[in-house]
C-alpha positions as CSV (number, residue, x, y, z in Angstrom):
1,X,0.0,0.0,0.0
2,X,2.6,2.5,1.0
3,X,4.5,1.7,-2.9
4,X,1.0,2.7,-4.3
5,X,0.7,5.5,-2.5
6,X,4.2,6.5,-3.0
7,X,4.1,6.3,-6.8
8,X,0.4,7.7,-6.6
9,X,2.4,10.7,-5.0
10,X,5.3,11.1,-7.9
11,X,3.0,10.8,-10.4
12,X,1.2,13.5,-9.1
13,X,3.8,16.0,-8.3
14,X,5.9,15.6,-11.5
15,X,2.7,16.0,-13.6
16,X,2.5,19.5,-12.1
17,X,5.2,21.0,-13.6
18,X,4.0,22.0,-17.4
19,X,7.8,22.4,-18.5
20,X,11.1,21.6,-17.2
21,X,14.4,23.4,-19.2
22,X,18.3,23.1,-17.6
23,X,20.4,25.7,-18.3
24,X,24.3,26.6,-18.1
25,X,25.2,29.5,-17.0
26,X,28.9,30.8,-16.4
27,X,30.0,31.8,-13.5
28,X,30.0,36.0,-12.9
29,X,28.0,36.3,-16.0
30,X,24.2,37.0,-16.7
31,X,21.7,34.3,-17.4
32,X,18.1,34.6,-18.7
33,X,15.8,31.9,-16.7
34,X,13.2,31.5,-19.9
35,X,9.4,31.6,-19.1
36,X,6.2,31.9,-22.0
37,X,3.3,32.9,-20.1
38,X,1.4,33.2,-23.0
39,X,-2.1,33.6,-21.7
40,X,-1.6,35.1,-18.2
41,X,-4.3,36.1,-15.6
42,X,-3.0,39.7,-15.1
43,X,-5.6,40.2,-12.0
44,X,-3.7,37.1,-10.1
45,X,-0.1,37.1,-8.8
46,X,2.9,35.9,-11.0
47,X,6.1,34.4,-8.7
48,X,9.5,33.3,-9.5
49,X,10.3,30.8,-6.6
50,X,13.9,29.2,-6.0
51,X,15.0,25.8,-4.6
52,X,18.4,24.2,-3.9
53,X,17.6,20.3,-4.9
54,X,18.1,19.2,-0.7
55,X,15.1,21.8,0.5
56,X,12.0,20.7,0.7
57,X,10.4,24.3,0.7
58,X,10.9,26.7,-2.2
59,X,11.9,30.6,-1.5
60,X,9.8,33.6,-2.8
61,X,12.2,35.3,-5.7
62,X,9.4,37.7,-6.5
63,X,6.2,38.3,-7.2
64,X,4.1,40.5,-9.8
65,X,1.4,41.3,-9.8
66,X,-0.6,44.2,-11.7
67,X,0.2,47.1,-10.2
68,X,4.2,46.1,-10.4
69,X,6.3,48.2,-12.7
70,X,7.2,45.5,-15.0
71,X,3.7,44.0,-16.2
72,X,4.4,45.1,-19.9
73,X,6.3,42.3,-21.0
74,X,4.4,39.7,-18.4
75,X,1.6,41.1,-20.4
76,X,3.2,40.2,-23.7
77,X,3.6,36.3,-22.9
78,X,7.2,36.5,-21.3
79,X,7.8,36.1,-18.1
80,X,11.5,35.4,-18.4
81,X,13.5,36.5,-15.4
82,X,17.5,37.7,-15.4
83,X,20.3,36.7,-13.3
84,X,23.1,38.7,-13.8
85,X,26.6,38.2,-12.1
86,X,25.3,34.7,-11.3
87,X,27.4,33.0,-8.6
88,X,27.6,29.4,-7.5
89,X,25.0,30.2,-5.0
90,X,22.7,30.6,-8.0
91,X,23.2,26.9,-9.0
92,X,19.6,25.6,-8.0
93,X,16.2,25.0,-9.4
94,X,13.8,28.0,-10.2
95,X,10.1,27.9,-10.7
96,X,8.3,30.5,-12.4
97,X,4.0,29.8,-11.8
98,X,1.3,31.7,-12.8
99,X,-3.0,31.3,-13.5
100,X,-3.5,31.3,-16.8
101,X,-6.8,33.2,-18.3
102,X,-8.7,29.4,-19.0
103,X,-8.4,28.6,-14.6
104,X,-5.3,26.7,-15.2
105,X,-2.4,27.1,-12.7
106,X,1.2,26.9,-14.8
107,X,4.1,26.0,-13.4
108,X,7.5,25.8,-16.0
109,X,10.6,24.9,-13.4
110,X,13.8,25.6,-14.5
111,X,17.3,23.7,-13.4
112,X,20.7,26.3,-13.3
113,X,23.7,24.9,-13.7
114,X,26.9,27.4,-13.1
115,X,30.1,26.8,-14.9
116,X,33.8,28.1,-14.5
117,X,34.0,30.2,-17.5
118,X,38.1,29.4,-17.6
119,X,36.5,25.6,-18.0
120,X,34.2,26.2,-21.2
121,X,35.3,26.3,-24.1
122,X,33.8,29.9,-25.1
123,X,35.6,30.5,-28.1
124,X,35.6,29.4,-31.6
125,X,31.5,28.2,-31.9
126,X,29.2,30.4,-33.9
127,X,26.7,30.3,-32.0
128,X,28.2,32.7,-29.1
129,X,27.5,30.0,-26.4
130,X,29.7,28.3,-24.1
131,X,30.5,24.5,-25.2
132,X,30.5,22.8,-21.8
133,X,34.0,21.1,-21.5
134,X,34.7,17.8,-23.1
135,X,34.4,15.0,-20.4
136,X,37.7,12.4,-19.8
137,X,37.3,9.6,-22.3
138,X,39.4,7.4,-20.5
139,X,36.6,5.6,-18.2
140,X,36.8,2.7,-20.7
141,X,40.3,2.4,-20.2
142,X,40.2,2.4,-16.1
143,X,37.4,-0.5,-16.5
144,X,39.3,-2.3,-19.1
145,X,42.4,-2.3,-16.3
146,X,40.4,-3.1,-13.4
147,X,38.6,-6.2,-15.4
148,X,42.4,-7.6,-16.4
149,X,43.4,-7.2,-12.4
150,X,40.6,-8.8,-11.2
151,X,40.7,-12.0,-13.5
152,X,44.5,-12.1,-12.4
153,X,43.4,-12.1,-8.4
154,X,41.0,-14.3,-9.8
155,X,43.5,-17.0,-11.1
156,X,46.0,-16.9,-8.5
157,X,43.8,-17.5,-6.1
158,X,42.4,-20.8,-8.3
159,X,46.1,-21.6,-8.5
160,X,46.6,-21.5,-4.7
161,X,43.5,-23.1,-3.9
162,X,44.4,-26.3,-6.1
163,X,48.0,-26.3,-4.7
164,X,46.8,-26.3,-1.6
165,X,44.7,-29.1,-1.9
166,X,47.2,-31.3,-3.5
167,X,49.5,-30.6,-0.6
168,X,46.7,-31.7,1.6
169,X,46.2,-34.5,-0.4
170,X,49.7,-35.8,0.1
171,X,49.9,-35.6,3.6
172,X,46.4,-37.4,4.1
173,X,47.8,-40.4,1.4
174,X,48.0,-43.5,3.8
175,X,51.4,-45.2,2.6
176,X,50.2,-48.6,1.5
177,X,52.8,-51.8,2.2
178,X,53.8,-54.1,0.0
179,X,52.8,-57.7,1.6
């Protein structure tokens, strides 16, 4: 019962979240957090909320609402937020919610990732993003290694083990006589 009810509850809080984007962003630069909220209900509030992955609760960011002074692009369908001189502190998980104008409550979370800009490769892509450094392509190599040493253990120990038993074998041989 307590699977069920488990699953029953993942189900239900991951079908919660309409859209879910991870972005890189380097480290003392700006980052736009992206948010449509095409079809917003301008009479109810609009919150960014933040979360490091540990918490359970989620912090207020801010909050809009229709008398703040930035409703003309909310209004427009973007309710993108900006980060700029991001530090590692930033590195966490960002919801941006909202009512939409059909009753619907939208939720679109958002997963920053901060990166050592001396570590990206900035340079030389025409796109004028960071390339997130290549990862080491030796792992292969490591398991390859650790695979050969363990079938060597493994046969010196077989080795031992019938040596051993031949020794004991010897010394438990009752010497037959010749009558």
């Amino acid at each position: 019962m307590r699977i069920i009810l488990g699953l029953f509850m993942v189900v239900t809080v991951s079908a919660a979240i309409d859209d879910t984007k991870t972005i890189i962003g380097l480290l003392g630069q700006p980052v736009l957090l992206p948010c449509k909220c095409s079809g917003i209900d301008l009479d109810k509030d609009f919150r960014w909320q933040m979360k490091k992955p540990e918490q359970v609760n989620e912090d207020l960011l801010f909050q809009y609402n229709k008398s703040s002074p930035d409703v003309g692009f909310v209004a427009k369908g973007n309710c993108s937020h900006l980060l700029t001189n991001i530090t590692w502190k930033d590195q966490r998980n960002y919801t941006c919610r909202f009512n939409d104008i059909s009753g619907g409550y939208r939720v679109h979370l958002v997963i920053l990732n901060v990166s050592d800009p001396l570590s990206a490769k900035a340079v030389g892509n025409s796109t004028g993003k960071p390339e997130v450094p290549d990862t080491p392509r030796n792992h292969w190599e490591i398991l390859i290694i650790i695979s050969v040493v363990f079938v060597l253990a493994l046969a010196l120990f077989w080795l031992y083990h019938i040596r051993c038993s031949k020794h004991v074998q010897k010394r438990t041989q009752v010497p037959t006589e010749n009558v």
